[in-house]
C-alpha positions in Angstrom: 90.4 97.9 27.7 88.9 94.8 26.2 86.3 94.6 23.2 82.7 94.9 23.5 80.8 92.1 21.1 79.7 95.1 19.0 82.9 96.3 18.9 84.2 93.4 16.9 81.1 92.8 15.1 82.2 96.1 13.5 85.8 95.0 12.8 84.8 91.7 10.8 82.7 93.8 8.8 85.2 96.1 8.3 87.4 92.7 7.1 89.5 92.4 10.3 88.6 89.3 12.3 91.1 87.9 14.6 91.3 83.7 15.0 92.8 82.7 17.8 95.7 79.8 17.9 95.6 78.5 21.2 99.2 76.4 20.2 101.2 78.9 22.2 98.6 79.5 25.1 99.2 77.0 28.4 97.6 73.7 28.0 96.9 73.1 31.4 94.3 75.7 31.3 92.8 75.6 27.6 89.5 75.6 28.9 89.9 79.1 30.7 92.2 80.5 28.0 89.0 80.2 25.5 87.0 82.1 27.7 89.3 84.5 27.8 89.7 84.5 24.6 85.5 85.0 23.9 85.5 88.0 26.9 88.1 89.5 24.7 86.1 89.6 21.1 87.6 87.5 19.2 85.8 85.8 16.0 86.7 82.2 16.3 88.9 79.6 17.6 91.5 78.4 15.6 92.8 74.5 16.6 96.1 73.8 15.4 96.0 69.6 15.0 99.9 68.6 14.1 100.3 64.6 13.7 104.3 64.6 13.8 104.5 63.7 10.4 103.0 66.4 7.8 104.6 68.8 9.8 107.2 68.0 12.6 105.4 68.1 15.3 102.2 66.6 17.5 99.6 69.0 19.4 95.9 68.0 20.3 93.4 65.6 19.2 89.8 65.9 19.4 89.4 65.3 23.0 91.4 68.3 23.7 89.2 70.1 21.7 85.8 68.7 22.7 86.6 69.3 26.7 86.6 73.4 25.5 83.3 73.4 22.9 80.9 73.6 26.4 82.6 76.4 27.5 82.3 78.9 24.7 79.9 80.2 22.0 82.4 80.8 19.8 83.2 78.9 16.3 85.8 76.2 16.2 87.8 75.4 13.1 90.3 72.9 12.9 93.5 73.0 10.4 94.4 69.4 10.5 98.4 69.2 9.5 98.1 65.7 9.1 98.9 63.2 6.7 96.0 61.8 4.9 93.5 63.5 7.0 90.3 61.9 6.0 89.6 59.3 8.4 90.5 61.8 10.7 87.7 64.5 9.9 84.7 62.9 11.8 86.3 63.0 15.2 87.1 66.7 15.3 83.6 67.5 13.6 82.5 65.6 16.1 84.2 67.3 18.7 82.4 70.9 17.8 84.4 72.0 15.3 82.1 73.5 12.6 84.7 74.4 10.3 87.7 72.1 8.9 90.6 72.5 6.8 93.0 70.6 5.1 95.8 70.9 2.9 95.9 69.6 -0.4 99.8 68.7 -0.2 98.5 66.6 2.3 95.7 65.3 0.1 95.2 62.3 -2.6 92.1 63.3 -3.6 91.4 67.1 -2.5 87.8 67.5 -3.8 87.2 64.0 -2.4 88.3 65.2 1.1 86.6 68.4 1.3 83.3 66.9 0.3 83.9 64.4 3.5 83.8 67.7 5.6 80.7 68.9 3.6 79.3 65.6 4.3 79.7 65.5 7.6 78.0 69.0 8.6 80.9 71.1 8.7 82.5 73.9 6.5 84.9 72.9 4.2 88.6 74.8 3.7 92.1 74.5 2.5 95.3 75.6 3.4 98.6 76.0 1.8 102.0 76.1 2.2 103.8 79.0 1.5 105.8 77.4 -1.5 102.7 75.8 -2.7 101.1 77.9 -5.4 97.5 78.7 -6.3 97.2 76.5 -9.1 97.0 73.1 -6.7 93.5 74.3 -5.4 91.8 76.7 -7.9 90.0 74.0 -8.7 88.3 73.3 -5.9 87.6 77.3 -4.8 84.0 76.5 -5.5 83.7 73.9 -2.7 85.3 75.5 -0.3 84.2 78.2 2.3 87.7 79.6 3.1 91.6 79.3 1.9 93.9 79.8 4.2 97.6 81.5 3.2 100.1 79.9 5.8 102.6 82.7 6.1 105.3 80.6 7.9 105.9 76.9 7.3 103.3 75.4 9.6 104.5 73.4 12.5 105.5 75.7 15.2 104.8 78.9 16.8 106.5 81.7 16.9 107.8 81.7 13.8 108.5 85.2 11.5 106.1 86.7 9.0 106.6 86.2 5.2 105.9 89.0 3.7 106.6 87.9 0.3 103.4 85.6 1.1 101.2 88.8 0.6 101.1 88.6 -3.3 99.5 85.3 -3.0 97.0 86.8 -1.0 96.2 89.4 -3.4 96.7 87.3 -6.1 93.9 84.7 -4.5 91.7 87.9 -4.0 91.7 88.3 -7.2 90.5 85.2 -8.4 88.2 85.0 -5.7 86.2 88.2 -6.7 86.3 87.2 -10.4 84.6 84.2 -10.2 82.1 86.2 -7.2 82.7 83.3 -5.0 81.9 83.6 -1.1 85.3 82.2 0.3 87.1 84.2 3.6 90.9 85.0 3.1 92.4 83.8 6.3 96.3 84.1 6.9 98.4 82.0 9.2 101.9 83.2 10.7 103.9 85.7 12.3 100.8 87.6 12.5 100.8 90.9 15.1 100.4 94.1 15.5 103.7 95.0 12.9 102.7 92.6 10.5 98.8 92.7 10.4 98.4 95.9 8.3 100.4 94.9 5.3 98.0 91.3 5.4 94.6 92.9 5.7 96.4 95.9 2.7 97.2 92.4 0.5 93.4 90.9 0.6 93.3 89.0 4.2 89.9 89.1 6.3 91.0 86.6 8.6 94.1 86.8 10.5 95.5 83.3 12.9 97.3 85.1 15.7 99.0 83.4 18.2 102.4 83.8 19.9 101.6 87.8 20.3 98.7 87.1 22.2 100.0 84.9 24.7 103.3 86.7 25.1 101.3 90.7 24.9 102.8 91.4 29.2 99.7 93.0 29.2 96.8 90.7 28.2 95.3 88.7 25.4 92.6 91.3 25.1 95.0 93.8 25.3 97.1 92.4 22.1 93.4 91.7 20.5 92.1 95.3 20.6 95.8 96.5 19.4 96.3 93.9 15.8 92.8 94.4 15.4 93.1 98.5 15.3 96.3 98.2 13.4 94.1 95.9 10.7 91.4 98.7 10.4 93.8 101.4 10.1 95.9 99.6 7.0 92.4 99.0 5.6 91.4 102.9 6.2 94.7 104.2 5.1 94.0 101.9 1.4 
């Protein structure tokens, strides 16, 4: 049984919002896969941009991206795993994405960079690595509207969950709520219905799912309503 819109209103605020990652879904039909994905009640769109070199791999430009912003109301965000990514912002702003983030390994000059992305219209966040520690963007937590905790080494679907990852989540929580900053804990890997619970437990709000959607033998709004009730049952069970 699929979502209604109020029905994942009501999870968000409950701090469970699921983002897709289209990486896994077929790209021959993108363009139907967001619909299904909006029918289904999810939050957002999550666009996984790989340029071969910061990670080792190559997925979808802007283009991609802009043929699928008519066909939704959704939000877009892009997580640019690219090497020097700020020539590269404007394009994918341009292409409806009102949200981008970058990495700072990936960065010269992070608070440079994300104040390109403010600059341009468009929400400014970071990612980081799982070996990358919190110190390399606490600095910048004021200019930023979300952080998001890669759980795998980015660059390919399917990979597993890092647990270990979850007390840098609650660590970043933390720090987050002591300074009373606004920013969304979003986390990025391995993420299903065995693995969601323990993220949203850690600090998470935001949870990149994407190889247990498109491989759930009975539906992506199927495998949406089941991570997002395990979610709001870790968060109920404290």
């Amino acid at each position: 049984m699929e979502q209604s819109g109020a029905e994942q209103r009501d999870a968000v605020s409950l701090g469970v919002e699921i983002a897709p990652s289209v990486l896994n879904a077929d790209f021959s039909r993108l363009g139907e896969t967001c619909v299904e994905l909006e029918r289904a009640g999810v939050g957002r769109i999550h666009w996984d941009v790989m340029d071969g070199q910061f990670v080792p791999n190559i997925s979808m430009g802007p283009a991609v991206i802009a043929s699928c912003r008519p066909l939704v109301d959704l939000p877009f965000e892009a997580h640019l795993m690219v090497r020097e990514p700020d020539g590269l912002i404007a394009p994918f702003v341009d292409a409806g994405c009102g949200r981008v983030l970058v990495h700072p390994e990936a960065c010269t000059h992070l608070h440079r960079t994300l104040g390109v992305i403010a600059d341009l219209g468009a929400e400014p966040g970071v990612a980081i690595n799982p070996a990358t520690p919190l110190t390399s963007i606490e600095w910048v937590l004021e200019d930023v509207r979300q952080v998001l905790v890669m759980t795998v080494n980015p660059g390919f679907g399917g990979q597993a969950y890092i647990a270990s990852m979850e007390a840098k989540v609650t660590e970043l929580r933390g720090l987050v709520e002591r300074r009373g900053l606004d920013v969304q804990i979003e986390v990025d890997g391995g993420i299903a219905a065995d693995t969601v619970g323990a993220a949203a437990q850690a600090g998470a709000e935001v949870f990149v799912v994407g190889s247990a959607l498109f491989r759930d033998p009975e539906g992506v709004a199927h495998a949406v309503e089941q991570i997002t009730a395990r979610g709001l049952d870790a968060l109920a069970d404290g």
